[in-house]
FIKOLZA-1660 file (N, C-alpha, C; in steps of 0.1 Angstrom, whole numbers, plus 5000, padded with zeros to 4 digits):
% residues 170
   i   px   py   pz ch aa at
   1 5008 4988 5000  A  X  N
   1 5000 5000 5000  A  X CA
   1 5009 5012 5000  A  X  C
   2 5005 5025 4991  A  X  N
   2 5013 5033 4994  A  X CA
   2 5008 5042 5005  A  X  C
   3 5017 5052 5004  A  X  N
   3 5015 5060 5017  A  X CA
   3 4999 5071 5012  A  X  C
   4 4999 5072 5002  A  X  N
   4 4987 5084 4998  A  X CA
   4 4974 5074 5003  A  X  C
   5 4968 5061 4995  A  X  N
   5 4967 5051 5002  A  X CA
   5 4963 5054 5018  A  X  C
   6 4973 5048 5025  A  X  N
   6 4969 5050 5037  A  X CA
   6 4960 5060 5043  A  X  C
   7 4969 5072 5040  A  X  N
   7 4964 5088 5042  A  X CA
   7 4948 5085 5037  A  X  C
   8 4942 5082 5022  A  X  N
   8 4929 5085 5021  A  X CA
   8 4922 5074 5030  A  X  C
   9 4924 5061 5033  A  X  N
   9 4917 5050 5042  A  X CA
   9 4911 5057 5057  A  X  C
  10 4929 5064 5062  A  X  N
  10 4924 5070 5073  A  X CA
  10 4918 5084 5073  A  X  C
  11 4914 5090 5065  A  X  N
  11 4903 5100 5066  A  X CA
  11 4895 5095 5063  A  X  C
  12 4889 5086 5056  A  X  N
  12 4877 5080 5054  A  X CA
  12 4871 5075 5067  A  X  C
  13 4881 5068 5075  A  X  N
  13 4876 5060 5086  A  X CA
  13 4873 5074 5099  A  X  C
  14 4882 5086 5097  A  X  N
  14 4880 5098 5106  A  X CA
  14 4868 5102 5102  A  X  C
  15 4863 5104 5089  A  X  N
  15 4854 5112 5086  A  X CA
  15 4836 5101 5086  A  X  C
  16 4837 5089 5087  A  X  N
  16 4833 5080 5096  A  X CA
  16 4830 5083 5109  A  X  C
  17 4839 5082 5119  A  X  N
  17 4835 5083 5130  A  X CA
  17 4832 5096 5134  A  X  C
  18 4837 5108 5126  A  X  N
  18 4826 5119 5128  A  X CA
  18 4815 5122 5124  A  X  C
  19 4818 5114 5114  A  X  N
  19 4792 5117 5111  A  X CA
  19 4790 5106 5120  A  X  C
  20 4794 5092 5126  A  X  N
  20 4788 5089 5137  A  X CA
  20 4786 5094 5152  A  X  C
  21 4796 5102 5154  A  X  N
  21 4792 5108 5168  A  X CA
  21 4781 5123 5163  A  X  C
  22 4783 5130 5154  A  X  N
  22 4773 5137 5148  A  X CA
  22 4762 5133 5147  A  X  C
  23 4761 5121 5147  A  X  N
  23 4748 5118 5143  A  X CA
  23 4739 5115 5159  A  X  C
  24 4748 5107 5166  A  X  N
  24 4744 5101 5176  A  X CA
  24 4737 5116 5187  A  X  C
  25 4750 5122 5185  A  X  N
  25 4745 5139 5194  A  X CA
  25 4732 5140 5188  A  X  C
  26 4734 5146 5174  A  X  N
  26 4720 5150 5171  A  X CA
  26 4706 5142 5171  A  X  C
  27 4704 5129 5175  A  X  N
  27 4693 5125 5174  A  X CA
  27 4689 5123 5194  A  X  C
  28 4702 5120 5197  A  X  N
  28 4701 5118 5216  A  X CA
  28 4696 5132 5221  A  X  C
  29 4701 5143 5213  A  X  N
  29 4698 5155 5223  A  X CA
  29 4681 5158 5218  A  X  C
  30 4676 5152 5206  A  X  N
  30 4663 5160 5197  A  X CA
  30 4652 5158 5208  A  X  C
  31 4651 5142 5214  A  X  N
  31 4641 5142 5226  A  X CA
  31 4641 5150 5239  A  X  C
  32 4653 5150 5244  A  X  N
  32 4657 5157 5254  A  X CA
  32 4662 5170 5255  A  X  C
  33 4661 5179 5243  A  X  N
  33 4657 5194 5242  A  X CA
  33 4645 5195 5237  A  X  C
  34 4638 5190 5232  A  X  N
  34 4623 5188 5228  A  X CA
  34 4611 5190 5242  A  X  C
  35 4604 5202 5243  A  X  N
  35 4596 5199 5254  A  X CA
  35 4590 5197 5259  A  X  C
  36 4585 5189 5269  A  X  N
  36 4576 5175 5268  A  X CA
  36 4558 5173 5258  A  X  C
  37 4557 5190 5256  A  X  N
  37 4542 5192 5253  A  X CA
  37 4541 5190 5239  A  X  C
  38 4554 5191 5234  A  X  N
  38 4562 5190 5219  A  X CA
  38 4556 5175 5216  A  X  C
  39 4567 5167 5224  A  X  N
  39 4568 5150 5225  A  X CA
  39 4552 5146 5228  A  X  C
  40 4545 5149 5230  A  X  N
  40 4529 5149 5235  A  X CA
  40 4522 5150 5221  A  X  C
  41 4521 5157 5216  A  X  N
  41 4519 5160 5201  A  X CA
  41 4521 5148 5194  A  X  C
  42 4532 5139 5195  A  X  N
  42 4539 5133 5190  A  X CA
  42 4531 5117 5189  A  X  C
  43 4530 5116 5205  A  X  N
  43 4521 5106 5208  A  X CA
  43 4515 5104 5218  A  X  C
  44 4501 5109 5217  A  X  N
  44 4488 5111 5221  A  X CA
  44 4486 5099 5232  A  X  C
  45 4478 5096 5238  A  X  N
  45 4466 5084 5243  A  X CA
  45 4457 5078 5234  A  X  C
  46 4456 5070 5228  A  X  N
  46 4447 5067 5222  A  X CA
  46 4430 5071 5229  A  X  C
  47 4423 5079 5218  A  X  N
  47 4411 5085 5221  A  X CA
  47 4408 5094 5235  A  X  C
  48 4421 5100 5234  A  X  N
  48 4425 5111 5246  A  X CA
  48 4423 5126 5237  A  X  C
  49 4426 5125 5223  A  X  N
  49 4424 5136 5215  A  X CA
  49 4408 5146 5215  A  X  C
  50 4412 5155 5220  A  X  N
  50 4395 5165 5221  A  X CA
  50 4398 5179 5216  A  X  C
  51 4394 5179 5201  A  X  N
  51 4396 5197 5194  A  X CA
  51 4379 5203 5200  A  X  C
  52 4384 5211 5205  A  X  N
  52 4371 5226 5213  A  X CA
  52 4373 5240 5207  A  X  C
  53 4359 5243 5202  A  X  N
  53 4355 5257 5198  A  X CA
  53 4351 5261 5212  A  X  C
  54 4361 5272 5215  A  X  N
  54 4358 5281 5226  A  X CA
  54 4355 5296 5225  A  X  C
  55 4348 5305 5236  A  X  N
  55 4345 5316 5232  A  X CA
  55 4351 5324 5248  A  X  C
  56 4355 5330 5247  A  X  N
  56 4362 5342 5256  A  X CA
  56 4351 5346 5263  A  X  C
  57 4357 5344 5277  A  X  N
  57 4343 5358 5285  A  X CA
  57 4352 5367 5295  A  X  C
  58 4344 5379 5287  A  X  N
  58 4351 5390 5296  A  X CA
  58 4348 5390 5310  A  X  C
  59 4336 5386 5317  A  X  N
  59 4335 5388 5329  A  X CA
  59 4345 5379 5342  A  X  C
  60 4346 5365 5329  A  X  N
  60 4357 5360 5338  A  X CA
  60 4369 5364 5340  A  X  C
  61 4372 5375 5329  A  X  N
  61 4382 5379 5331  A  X CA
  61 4387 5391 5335  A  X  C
  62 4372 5397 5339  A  X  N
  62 4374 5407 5349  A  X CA
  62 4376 5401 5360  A  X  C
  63 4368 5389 5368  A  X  N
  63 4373 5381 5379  A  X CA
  63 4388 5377 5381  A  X  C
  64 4393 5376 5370  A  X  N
  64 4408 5375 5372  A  X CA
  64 4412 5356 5371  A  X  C
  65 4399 5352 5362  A  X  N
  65 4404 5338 5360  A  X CA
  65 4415 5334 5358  A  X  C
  66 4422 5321 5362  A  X  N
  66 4432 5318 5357  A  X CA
  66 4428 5310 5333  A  X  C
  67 4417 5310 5338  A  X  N
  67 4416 5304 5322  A  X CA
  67 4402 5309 5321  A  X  C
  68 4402 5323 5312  A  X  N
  68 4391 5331 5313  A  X CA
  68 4382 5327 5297  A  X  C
  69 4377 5314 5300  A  X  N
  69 4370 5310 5286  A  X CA
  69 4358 5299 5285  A  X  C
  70 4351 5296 5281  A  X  N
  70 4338 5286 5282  A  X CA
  70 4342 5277 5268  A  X  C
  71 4341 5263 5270  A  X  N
  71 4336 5257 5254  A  X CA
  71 4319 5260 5254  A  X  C
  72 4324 5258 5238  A  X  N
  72 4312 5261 5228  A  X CA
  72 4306 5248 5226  A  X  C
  73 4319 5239 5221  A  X  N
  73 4316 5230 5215  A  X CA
  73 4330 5219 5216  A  X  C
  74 4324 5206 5211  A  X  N
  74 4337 5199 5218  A  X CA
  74 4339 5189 5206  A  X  C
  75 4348 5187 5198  A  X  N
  75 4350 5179 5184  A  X CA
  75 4355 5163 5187  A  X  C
  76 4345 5150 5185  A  X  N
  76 4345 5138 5194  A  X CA
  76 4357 5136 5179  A  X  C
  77 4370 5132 5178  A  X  N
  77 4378 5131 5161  A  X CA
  77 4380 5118 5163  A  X  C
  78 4378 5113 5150  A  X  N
  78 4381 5100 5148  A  X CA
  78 4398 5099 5149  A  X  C
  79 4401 5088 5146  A  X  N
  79 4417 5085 5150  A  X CA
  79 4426 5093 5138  A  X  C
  80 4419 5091 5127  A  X  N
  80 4429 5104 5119  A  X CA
  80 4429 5117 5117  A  X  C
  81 4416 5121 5126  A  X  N
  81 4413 5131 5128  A  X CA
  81 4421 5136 5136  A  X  C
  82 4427 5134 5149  A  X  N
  82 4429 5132 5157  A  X CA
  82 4447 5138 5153  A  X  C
  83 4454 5127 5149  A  X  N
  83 4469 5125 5145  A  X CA
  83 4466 5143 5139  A  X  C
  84 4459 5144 5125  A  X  N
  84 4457 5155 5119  A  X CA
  84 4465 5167 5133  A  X  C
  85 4450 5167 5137  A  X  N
  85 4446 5183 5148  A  X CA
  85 4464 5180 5153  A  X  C
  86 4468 5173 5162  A  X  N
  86 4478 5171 5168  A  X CA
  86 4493 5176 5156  A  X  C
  87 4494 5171 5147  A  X  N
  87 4506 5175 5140  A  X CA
  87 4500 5195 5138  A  X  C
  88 4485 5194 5130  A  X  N
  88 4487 5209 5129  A  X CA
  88 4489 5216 5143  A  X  C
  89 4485 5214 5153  A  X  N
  89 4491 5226 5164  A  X CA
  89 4508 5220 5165  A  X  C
  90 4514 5208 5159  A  X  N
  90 4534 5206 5164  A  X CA
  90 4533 5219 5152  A  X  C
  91 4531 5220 5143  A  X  N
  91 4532 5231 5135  A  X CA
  91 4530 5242 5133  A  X  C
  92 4519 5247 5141  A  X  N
  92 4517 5263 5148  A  X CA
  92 4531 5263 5156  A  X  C
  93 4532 5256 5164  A  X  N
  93 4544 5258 5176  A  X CA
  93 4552 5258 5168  A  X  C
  94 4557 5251 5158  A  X  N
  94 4572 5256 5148  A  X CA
  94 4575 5268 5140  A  X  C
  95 4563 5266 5136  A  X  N
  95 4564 5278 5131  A  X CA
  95 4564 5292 5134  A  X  C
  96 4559 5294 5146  A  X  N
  96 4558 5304 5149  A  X CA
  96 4549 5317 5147  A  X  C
  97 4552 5331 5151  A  X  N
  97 4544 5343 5151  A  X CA
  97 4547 5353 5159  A  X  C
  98 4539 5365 5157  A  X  N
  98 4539 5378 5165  A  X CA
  98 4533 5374 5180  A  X  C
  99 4542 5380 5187  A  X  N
  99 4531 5382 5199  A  X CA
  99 4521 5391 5201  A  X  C
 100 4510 5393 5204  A  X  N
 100 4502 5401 5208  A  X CA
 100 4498 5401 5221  A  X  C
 101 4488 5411 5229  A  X  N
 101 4483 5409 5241  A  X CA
 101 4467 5402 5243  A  X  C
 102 4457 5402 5236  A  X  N
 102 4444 5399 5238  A  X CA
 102 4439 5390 5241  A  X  C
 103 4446 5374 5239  A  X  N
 103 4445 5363 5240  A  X CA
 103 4428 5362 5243  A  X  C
 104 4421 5361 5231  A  X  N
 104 4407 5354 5233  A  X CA
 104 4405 5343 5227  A  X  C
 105 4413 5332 5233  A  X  N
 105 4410 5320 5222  A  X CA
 105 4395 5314 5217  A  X  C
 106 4397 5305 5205  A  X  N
 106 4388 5299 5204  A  X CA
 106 4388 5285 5197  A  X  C
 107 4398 5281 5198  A  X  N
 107 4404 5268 5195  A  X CA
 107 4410 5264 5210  A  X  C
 108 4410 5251 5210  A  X  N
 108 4418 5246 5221  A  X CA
 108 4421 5227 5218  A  X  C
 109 4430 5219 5218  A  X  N
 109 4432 5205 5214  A  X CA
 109 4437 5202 5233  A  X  C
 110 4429 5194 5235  A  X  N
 110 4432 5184 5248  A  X CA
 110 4437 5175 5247  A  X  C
 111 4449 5167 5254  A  X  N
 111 4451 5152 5253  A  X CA
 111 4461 5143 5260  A  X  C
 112 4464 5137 5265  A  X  N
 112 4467 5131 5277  A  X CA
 112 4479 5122 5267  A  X  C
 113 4492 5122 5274  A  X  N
 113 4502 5114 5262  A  X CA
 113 4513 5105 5280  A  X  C
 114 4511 5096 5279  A  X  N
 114 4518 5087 5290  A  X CA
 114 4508 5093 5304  A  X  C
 115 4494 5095 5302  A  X  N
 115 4491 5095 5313  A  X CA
 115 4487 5111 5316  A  X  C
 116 4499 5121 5308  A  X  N
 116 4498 5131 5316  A  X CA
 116 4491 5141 5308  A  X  C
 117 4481 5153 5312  A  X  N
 117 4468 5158 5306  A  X CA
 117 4480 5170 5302  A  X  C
 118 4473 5171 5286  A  X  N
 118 4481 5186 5281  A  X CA
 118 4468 5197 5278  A  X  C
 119 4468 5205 5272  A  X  N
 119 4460 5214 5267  A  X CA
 119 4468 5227 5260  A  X  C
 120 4464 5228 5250  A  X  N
 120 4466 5236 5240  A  X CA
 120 4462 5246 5239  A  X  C
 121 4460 5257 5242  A  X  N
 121 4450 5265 5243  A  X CA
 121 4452 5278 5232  A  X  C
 122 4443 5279 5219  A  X  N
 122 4444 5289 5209  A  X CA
 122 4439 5301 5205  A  X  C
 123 4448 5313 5203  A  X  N
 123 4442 5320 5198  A  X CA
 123 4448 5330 5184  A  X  C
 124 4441 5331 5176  A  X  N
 124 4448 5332 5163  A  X CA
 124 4449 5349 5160  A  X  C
 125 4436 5356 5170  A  X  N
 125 4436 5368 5168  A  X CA
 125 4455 5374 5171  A  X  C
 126 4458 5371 5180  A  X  N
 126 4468 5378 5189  A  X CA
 126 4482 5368 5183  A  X  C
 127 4476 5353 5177  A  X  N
 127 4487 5347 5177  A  X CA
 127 4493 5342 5188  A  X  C
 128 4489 5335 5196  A  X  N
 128 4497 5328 5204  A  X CA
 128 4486 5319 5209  A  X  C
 129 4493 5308 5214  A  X  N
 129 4494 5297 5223  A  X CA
 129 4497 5295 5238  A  X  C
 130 4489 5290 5245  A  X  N
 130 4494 5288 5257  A  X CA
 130 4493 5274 5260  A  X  C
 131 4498 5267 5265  A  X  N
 131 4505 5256 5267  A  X CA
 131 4506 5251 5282  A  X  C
 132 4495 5239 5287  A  X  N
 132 4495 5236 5301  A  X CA
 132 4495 5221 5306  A  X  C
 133 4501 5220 5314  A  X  N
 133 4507 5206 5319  A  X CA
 133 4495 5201 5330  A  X  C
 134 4485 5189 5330  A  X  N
 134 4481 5189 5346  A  X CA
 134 4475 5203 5352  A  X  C
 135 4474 5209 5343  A  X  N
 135 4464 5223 5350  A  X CA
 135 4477 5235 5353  A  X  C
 136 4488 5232 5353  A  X  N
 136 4499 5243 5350  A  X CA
 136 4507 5250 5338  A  X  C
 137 4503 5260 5335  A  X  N
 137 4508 5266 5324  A  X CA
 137 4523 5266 5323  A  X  C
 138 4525 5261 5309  A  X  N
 138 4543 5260 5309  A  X CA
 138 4548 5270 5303  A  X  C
 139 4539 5276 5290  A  X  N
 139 4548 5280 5281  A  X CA
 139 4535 5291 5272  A  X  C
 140 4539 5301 5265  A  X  N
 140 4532 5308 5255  A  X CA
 140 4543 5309 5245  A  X  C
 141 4534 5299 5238  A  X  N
 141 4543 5301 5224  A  X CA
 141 4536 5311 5216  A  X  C
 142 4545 5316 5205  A  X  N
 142 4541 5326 5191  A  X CA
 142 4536 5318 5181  A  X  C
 143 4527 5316 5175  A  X  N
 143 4520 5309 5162  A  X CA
 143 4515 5319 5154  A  X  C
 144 4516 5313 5137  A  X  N
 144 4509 5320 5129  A  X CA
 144 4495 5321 5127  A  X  C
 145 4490 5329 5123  A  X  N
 145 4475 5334 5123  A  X CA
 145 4467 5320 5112  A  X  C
 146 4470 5311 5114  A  X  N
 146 4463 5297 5103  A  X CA
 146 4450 5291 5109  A  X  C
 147 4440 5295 5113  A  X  N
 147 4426 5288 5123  A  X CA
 147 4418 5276 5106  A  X  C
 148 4424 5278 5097  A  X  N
 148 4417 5268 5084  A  X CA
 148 4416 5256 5090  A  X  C
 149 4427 5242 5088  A  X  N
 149 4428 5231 5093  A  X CA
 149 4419 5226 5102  A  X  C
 150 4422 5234 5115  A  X  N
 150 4417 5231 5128  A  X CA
 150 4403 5237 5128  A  X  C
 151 4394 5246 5120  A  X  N
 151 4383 5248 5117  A  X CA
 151 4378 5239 5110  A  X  C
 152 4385 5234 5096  A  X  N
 152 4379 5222 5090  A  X CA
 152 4377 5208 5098  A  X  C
 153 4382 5206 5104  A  X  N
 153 4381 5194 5114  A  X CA
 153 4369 5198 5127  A  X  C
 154 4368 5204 5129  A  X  N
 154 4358 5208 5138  A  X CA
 154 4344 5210 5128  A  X  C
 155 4345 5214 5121  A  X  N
 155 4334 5215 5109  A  X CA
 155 4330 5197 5106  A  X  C
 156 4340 5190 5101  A  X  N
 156 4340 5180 5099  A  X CA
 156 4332 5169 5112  A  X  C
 157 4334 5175 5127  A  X  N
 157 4329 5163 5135  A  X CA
 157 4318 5173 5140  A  X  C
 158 4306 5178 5129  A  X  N
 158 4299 5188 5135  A  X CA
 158 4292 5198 5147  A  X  C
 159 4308 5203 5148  A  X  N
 159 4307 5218 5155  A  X CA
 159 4312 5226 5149  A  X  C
 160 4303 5242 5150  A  X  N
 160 4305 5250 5142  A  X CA
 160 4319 5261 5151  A  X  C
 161 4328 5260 5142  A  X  N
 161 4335 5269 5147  A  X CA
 161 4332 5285 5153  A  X  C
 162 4344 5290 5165  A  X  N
 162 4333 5300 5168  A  X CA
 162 4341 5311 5163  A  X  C
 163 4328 5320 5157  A  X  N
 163 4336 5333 5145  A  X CA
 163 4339 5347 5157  A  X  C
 164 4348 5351 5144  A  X  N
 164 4354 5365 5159  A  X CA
 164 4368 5366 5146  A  X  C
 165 4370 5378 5152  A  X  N
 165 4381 5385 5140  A  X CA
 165 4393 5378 5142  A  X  C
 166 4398 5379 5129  A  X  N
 166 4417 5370 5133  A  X CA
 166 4423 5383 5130  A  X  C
 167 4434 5385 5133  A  X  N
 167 4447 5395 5126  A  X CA
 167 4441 5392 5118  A  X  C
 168 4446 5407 5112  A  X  N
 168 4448 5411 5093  A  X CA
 168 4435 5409 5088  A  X  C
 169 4424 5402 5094  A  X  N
 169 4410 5401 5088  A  X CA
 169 4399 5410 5094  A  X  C
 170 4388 5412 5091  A  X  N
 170 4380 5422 5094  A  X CA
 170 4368 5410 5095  A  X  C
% end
């Protein structure tokens, strides 16, 4: 063997064992920076999934509720219904949005993943999300202004979505 030889075998075998530890980081850390309401999205309870048209009340929230909102209506989704609603809210949360202040949701996805209860809680006017563990709020994420999806599936297990201005619409 000559020496050039050698030299290309052993970068081959370095550059080897660097996309394996690359690889290994990046897939070990994806669950374990991932946040658990993320991984929940992911996989559900079987028939733990509940998309709700909700309607804001101001009086509750003059009282100073911690969750100042009533359902309307409550969407029973079949199992692909279900996977559906759950990927489109992992993808409000990736994607992102403006923050605003008004938060009057009217979407909300429920669902219980190893036991433990999540809730989704939407509002498209303001763009944002709030996000609760067991009855504890974790997180308000930014989401885009998209209520289509998650209206057609609620349409679909008939309940009528509840109308009210989004951003940018009148």
């Amino acid at each position: 063997m000559t020496k050039r030889t050698i030299l290309l075998l052993l970068a081959a075998f370095i550059a080897m064992d660097v996309l394996a530890v690359a690889t290994f980081v990046l897939f070990s850390r994806s669950d374990r920076d991932t946040p658990d309401y993320v991984q929940a999205l992911r996989n559900p309870d079987t028939g733990s999934v509940k998309l709700l048209a909700l309607v804001s009340s101001e009086a509750m929230q003059a009282q100073g509720e911690a969750k100042p909102w009533a359902v309307r209506g409550t969407a029973s989704l079949t199992h692909k219904s279900a996977l559906q609603a759950c990927e489109e809210v992992s993808r409000l949360i990736h994607t992102g949005g403006d923050e605003a202040k008004c938060f009057n949701p009217r979407h909300a996805l429920f669902l219980t993943s190893g036991g433990t209860r999540y809730e989704y809680v939407i509002c498209f006017e303001c763009e944002q999300m709030r996000v609760y563990r067991s009855e504890s709020r974790l997180e308000t994420v930014p989401i885009p202004n998209a209520p289509d999806t998650l209206d057609a599936l609620l349409k679909a297990a008939g309940v009528e979505p509840t109308p009210g201005p989004r951003k940018g619409k009148s």
